[in-house]
C-alpha positions in Angstrom: -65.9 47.6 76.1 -62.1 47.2 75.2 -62.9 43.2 74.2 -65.6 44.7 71.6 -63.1 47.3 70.0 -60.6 44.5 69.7 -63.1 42.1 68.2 -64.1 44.8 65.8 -60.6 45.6 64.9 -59.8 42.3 64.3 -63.2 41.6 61.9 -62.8 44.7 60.0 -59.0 44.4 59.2 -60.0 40.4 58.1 -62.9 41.7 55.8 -60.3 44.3 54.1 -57.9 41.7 53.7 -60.6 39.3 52.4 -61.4 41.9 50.1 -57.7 42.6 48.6 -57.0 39.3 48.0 -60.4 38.9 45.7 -59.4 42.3 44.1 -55.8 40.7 43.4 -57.4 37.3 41.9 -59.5 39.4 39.7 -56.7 41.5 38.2 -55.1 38.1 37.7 -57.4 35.9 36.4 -60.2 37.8 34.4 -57.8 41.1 33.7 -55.3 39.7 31.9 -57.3 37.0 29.8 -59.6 39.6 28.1 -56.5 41.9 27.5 -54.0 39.3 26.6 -56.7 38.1 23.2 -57.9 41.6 22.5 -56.3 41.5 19.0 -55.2 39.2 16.9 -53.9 41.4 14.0 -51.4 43.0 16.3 -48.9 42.0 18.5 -45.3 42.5 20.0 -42.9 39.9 19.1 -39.5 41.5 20.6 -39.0 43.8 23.1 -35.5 45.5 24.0 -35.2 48.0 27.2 -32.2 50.4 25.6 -32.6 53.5 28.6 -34.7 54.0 31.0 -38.3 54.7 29.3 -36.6 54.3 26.0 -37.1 50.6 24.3 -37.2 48.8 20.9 -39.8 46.9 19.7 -40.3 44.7 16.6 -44.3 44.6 16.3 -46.2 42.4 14.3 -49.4 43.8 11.9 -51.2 40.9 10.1 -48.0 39.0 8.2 -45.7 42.2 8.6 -43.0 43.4 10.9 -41.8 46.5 11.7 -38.9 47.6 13.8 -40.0 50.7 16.6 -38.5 52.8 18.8 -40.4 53.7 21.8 -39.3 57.0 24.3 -41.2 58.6 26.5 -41.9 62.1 24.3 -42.9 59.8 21.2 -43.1 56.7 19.2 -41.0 56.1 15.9 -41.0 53.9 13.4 -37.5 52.8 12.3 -38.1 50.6 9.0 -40.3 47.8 7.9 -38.6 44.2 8.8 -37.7 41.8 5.8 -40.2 39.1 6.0 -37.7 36.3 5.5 -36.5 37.1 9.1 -37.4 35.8 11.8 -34.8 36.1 15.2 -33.5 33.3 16.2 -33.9 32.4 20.0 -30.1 31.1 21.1 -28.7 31.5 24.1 -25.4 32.9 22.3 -24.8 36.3 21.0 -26.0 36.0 17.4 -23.6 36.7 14.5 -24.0 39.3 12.1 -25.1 37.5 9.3 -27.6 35.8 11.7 -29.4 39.8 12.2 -32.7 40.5 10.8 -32.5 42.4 7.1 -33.6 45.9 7.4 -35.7 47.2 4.7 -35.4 50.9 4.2 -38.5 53.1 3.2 -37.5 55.0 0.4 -36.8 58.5 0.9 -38.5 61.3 -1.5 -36.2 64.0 -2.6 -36.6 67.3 -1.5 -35.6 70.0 -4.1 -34.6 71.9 -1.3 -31.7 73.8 -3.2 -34.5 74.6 -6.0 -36.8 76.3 -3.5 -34.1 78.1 -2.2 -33.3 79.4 -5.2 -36.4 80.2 -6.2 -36.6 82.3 -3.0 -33.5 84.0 -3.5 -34.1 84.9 -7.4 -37.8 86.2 -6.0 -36.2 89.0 -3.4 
């Protein structure tokens, strides 16, 4: 009786173990291959880890580049990337002049002293 509870045992923990290592190939192999070419318009080319759950990103869309910031509460953009630049992979600390060129979005103008004055002149 105790030799057929050790041979099950033993069976049973190889056919779990059996079974792990297929689950692990198949988050390797067919996972990651039909993420990894989901979308060709979009894409990640830099990535920055600034904080814990806080990171940078420059992300690719089509032939543009933006520049995002990424916490854990929300997702910003930051500006739209000059196309011009692309970062330079070195294995020094790039210069200044060697930095991307931000391109700002323009800002509207809020008449915000006008509205308060209308506000005050309607009391």
């Amino acid at each position: 009786m105790g030799g057929y509870i050790a041979n099950f045992t033993v069976y049973t923990m190889a056919m779990l173990g059996l079974i792990c290592f297929a689950l692990v190939l198949y988050k390797k192999f067919v996972c990651n291959t039909t993420f990894k070419d989901k979308s060709k318009f979009l894409g990640i080319e830099e990535s920055i880890s600034l904080a814990p759950r806080k990171n940078l990103y420059v992300v690719r869309a089509g032939s543009e580049r933006f520049l995002v910031a990424s916490d854990a509460d929300r997702t910003s953009l930051i500006s739209k990337l000059d196309e011009n630049s692309k970062p330079q992979r070195t294995e020094r600390q790039p210069e200044i002049d060697e930095l991307p060129i931000i391109v700002d979005f323009p800002q509207k103008e809020k008449p915000v002293i006008k509205e308060m004055l209308k506000k005050i002149n309607n009391i």
